[in-house]
C-alpha positions as CSV (number, residue, x, y, z in Angstrom):
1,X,65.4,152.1,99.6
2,X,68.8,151.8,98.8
3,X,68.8,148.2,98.2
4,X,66.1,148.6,96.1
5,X,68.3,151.1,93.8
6,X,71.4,149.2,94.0
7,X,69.4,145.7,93.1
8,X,68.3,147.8,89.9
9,X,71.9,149.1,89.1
10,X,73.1,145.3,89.6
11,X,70.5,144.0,87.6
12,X,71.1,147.2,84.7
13,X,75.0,146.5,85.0
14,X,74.3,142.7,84.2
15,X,71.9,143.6,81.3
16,X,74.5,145.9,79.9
17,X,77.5,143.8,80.1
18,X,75.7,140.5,78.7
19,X,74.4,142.7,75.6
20,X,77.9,144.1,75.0
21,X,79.3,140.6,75.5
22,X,76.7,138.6,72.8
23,X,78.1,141.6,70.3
24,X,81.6,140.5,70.6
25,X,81.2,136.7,70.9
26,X,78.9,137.0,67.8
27,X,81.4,139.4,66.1
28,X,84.4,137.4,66.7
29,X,83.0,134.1,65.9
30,X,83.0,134.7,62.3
31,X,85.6,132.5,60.7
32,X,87.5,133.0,57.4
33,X,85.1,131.4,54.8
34,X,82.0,131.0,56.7
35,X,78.7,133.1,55.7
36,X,79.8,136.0,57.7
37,X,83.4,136.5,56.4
38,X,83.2,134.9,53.2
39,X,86.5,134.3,51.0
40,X,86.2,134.8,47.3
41,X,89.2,134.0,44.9
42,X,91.1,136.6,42.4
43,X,89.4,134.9,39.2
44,X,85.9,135.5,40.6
45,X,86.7,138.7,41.5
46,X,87.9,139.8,38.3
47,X,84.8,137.8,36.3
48,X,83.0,140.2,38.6
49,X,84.5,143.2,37.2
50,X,84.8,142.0,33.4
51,X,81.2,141.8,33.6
52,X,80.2,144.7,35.2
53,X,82.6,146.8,33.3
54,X,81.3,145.2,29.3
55,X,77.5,146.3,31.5
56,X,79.2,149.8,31.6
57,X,80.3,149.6,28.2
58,X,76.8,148.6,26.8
59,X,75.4,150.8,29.0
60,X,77.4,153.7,27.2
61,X,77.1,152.7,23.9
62,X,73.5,152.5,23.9
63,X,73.9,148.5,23.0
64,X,72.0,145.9,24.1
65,X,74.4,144.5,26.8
66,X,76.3,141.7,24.6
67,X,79.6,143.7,25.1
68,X,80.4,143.0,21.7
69,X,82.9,145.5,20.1
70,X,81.5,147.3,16.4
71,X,84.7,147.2,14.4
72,X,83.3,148.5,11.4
73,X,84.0,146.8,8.2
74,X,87.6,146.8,7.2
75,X,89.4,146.7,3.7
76,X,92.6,145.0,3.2
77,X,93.1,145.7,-0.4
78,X,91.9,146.9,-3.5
79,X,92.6,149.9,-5.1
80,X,89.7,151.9,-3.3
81,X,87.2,151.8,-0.4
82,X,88.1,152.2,3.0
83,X,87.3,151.5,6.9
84,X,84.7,153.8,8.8
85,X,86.7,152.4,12.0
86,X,85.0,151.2,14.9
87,X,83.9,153.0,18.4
88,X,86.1,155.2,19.8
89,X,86.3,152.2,22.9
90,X,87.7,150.1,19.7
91,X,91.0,149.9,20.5
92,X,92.2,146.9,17.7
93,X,94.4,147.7,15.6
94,X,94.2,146.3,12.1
95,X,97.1,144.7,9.7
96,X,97.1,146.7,6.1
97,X,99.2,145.9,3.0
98,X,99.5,148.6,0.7
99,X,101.8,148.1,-2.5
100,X,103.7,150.4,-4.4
101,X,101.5,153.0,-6.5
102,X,99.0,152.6,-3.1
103,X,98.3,155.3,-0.9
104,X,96.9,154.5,2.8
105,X,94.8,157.8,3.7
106,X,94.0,158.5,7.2
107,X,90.8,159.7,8.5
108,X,90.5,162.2,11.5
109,X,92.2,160.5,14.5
110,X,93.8,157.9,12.7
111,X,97.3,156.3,14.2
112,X,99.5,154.1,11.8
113,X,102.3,152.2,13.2
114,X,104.5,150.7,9.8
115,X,106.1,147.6,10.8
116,X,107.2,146.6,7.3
117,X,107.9,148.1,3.6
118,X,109.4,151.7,2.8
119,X,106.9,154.7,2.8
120,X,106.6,158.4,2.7
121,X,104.6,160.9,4.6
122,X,101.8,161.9,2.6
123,X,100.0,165.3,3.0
124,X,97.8,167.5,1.2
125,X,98.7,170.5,2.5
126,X,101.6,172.1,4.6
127,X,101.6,170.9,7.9
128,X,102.5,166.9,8.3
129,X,102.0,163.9,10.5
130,X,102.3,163.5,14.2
131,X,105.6,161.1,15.1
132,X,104.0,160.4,18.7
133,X,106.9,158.2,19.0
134,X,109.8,160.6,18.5
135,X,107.9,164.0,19.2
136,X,108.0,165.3,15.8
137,X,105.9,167.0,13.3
138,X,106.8,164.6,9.5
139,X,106.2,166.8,6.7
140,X,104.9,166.0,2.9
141,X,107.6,164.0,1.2
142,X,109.2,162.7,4.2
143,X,110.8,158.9,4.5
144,X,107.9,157.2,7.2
145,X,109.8,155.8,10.1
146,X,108.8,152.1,10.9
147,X,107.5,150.9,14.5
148,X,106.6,154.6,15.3
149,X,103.1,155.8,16.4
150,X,101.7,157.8,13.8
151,X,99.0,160.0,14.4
152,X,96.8,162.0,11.7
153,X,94.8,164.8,13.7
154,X,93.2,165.6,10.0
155,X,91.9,163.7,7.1
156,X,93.6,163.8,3.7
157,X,97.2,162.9,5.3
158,X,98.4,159.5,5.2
159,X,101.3,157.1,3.7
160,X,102.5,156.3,0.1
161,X,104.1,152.9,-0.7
162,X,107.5,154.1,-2.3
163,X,108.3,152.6,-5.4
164,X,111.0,149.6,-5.2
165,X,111.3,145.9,-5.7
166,X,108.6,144.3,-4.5
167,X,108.1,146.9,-1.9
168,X,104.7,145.9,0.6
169,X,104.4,148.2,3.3
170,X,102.4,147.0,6.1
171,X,100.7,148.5,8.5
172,X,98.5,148.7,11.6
173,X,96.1,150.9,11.8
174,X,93.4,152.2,14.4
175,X,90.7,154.2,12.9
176,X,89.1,155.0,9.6
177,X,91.5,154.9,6.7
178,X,91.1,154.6,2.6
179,X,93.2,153.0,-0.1
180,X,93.9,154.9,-3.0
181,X,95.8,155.0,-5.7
182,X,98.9,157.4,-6.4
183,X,98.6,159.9,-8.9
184,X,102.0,159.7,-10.4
């Protein structure tokens, strides 16, 4: 009798110890590269991403997967009209040239950055501009500071083109904007 139960616990031992050994032969075999550890490069990894992540944006926008951006239509001139602005994922900014006896109004949410030209804060009513830049509040009247971040929380604000020799002011802009003229 106990042969019998020690030729069974043999016989379970060996069972045990070639199943355990066939799961780490067949889990250390895998070699870099081969079907079982597979090696994938940055640029596929990140064509991986880009996709799934314009997917996401479709997917939020309601679109229809193309991953296309809607910009709006923009106005680079004239005397009047305007931009709508894009999406709030549009994050292009857009080069404006306004010329003296121009006005650029901001819509809500607006941000100007003046890289070029001489311009004055423009406001309808008593508080100003945001100078995200230099942490300050610009009021009606005051001189527009180029290469800041400008930020207009409120429509009717924006820039005026101030009056000197051919004086161009331009501008980038993200967001919905108008051109008007001044009412000097």
């Amino acid at each position: 009798m106990k042969k019998k139960i020690v030729k069974k616990l043999s016989v379970a031992s060996f069972f045990v110890v070639v199943v355990i050994g066939s799961f780490y032969v067949s889990n250390s075999s895998a070699q870099p590269g081969d079907s079982q550890d597979p090696l994938v490069t940055k640029s596929y990894v990140d064509t991986q991403i880009k996709k799934l992540v314009q997917e996401e944006i479709a997917k939020q926008q309601g679109g229809t997967g193309s991953g296309g951006n809607n910009s709006g239509s923009g106005n680079t001139g004239g005397s009047t009209g305007g931009s709508e602005g894009g999406s709030s994922a549009d994050t292009a900014m857009e080069i404006v040239t306004i010329k003296p006896g121009q006005q650029l109004v901001a819509k809500a949410g607006a941000e100007f950055v003046i890289r070029a030209g001489k311009a004055a804060i423009y406001s309808s009513d008593a508080n100003g501009v945001s100078d995200l830049t230099a942490g300050a509040d610009l009021a009606n009247g005051t001189d527009a500071p180029t290469n800041h971040l400008l930020m207009f929380p409120r429509e009717g604000r924006g820039i005026i083109a101030k009056d000197t020799v051919k004086n161009s002011v331009v501008v980038m802009v993200r967001g919905g904007y108008e051109i008007q003229k001044t009412s000097k």
